[in-house]
DRENDOMAR-320369 format. One line per 4 residues: number of its first residue (from 1); their letters; for each residue x, y, z of N, C-alpha, C. Coordinates in steps of 0.05 Angstrom, whole numbers, plus 5000, padded with zeros to 4 digits. Layout:
N
NUM	A	X Y Z X Y Z X Y Z  ... .
This chain:
136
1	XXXX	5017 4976 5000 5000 5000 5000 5018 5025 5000  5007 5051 4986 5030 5063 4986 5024 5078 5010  5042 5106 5016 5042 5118 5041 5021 5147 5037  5012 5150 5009 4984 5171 5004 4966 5161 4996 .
5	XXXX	4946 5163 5004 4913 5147 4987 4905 5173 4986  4899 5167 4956 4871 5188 4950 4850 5171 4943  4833 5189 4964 4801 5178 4958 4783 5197 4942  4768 5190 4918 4758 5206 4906 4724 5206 4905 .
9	XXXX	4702 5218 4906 4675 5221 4901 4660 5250 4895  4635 5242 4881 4623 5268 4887 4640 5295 4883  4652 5297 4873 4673 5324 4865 4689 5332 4892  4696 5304 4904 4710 5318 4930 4733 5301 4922 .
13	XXXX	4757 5299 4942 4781 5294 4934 4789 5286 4973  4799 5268 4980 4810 5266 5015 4833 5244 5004  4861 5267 5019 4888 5250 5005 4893 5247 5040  4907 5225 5047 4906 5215 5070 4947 5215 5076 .
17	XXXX	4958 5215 5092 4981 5217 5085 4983 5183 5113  4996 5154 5116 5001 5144 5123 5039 5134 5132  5048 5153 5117 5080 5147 5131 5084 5144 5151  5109 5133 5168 5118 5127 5189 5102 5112 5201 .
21	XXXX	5096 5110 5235 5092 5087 5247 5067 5102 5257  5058 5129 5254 5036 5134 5268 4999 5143 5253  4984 5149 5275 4959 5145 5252 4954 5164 5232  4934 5168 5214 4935 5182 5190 4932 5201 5192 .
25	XXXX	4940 5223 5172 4932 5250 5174 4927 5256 5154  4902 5272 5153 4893 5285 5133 4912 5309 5124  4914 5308 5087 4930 5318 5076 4906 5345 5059  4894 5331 5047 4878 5349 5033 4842 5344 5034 .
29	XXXX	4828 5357 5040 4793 5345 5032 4786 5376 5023  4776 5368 4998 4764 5386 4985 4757 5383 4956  4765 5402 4939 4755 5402 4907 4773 5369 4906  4760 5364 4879 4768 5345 4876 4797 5346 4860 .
33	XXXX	4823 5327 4861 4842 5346 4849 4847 5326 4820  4828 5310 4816 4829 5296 4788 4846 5259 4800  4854 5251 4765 4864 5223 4770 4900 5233 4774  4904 5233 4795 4936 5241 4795 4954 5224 4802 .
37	XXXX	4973 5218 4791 4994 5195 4796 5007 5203 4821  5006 5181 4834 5017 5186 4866 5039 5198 4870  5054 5204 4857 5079 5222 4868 5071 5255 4858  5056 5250 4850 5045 5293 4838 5025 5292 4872 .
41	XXXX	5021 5270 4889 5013 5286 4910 5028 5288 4944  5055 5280 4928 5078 5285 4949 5082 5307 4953  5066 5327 4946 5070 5355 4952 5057 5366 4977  5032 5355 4966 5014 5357 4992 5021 5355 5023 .
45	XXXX	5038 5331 5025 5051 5322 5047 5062 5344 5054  5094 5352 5040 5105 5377 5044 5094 5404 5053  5066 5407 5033 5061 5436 5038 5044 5434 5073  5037 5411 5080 5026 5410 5100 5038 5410 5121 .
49	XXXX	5068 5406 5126 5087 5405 5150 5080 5440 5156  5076 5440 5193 5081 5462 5205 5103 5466 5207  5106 5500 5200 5137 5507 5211 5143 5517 5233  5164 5501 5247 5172 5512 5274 5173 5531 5277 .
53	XXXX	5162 5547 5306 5169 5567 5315 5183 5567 5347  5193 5587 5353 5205 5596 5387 5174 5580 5402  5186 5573 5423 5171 5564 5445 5156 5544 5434  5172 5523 5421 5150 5504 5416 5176 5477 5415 .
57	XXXX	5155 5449 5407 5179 5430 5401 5200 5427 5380  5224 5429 5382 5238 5425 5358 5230 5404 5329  5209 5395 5326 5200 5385 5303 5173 5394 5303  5168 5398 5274 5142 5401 5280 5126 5368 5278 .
61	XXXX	5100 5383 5292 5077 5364 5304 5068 5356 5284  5058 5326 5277 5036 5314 5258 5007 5311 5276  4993 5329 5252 4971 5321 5266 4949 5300 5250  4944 5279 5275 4923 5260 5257 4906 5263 5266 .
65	XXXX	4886 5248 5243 4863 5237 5249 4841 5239 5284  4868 5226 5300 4862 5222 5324 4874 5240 5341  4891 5262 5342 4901 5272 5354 4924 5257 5386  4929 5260 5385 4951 5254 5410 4975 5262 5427 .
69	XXXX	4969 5270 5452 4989 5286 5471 5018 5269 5468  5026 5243 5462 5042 5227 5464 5055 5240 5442  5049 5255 5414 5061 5261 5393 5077 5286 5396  5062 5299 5412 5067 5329 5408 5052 5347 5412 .
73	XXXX	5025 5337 5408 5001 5360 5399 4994 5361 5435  4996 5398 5427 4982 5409 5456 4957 5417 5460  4935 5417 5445 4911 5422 5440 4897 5400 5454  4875 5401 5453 4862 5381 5456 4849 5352 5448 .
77	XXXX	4870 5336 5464 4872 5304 5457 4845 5279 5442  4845 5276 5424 4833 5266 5408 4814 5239 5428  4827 5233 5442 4820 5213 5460 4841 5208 5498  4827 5206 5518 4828 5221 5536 4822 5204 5559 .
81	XXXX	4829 5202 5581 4823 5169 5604 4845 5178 5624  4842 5160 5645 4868 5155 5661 4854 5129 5667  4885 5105 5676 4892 5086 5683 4911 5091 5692  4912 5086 5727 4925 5078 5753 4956 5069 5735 .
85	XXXX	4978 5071 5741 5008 5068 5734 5007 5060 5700  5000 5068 5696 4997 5082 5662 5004 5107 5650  5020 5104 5634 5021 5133 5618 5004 5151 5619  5007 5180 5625 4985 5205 5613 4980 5208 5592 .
89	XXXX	4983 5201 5572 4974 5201 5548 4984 5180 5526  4957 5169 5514 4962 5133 5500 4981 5142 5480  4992 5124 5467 5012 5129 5446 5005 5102 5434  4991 5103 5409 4980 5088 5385 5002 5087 5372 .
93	XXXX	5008 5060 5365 5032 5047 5345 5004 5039 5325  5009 5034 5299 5000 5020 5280 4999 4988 5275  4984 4983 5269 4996 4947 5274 4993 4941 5244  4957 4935 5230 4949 4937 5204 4933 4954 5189 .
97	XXXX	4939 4965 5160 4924 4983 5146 4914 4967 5135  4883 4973 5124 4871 4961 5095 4847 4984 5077  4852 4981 5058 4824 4993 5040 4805 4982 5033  4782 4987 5044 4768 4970 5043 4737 4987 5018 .
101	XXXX	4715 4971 5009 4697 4986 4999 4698 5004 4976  4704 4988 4959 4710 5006 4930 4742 5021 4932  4756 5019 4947 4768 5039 4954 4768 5062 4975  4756 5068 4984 4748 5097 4994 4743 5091 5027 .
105	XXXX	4753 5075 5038 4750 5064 5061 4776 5049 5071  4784 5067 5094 4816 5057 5104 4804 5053 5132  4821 5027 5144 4813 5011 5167 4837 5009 5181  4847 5024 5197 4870 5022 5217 4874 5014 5244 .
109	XXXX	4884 4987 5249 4888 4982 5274 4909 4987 5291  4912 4996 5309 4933 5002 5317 4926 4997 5362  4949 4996 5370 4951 5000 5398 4964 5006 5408  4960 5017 5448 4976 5026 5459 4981 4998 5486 .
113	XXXX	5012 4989 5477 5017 4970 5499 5018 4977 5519  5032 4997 5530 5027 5010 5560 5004 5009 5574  4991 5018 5562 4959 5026 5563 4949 5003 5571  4941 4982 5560 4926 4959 5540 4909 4976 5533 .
117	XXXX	4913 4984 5513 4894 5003 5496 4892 4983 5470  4867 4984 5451 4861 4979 5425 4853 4996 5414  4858 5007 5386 4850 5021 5372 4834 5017 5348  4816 5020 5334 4798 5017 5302 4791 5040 5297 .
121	XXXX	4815 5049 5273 4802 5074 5259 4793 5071 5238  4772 5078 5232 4762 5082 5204 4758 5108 5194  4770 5109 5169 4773 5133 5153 4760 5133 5124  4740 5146 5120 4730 5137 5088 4718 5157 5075 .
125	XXXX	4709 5163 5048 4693 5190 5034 4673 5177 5029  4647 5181 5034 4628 5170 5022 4612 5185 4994  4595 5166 4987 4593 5174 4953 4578 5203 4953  4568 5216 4976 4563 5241 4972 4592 5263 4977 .
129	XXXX	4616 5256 4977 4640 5264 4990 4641 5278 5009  4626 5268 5035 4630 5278 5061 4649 5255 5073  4670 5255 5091 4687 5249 5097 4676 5234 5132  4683 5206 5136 4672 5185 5158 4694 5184 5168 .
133	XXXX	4686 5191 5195 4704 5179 5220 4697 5162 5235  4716 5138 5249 4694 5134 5269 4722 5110 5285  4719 5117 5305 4742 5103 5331 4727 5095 5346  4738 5061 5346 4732 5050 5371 4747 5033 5384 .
């Protein structure tokens, strides 16, 4: 699978960025940007990195799907608990990706061992191109 999916419908366009070990992040949702050969949307990736500034962490933050204090992100945590001699905040590894449903439907499992945490993300465009979340 490569490390960008584009999902296409309905004149919408949701390019998903999956590199490295952590969960997805949305790259682009909007107009639709046509049939584009996957490396014309390695840009996307790029243009989407925040640039560091003073008083912050020396890399910038990815933000996914799910958000997570374990990453970086200081905002408000995508998902949220305490467990007794457990980490303050879960840290989701990836385990398996799949596409599922014509395409347009990504299924991510992932967990936090510390934790015993489980994760199921689902990420998909449906044929009206409104964009499905849904974690459990």
């Amino acid at each position: 699978m490569d490390d960008l999916l584009h999902f296409r419908a309905a004149g919408t366009s949701l390019v998903l960025d999956l590199s490295g070990s952590g969960l997805p992040r949305i790259v682009h949702w909007g107009a639709d940007l046509g049939a584009l050969a996957p490396g014309r949307l390695t840009g996307l990736r790029t243009a989407d990195v925040a640039q560091t500034v003073s008083n912050a962490l020396d890399v910038p933050v990815s933000l996914s799907v799910l958000p997570q204090q374990s990453a970086g992100w200081l905002g408000t945590p995508g998902l949220s608990g305490h467990r007794e001699s457990s980490a303050a905040a879960p840290a989701f590894t990836v385990r398996t990706r799949s596409v599922r449903e014509e395409g347009r439907r990504l299924i991510v499992e992932a967990a936090d061992a510390d934790g015993g945490l489980a994760l199921t993300l689902e990420t998909g465009l449906t044929d009206a191109g409104l964009v499905r979340l849904r974690a459990a």
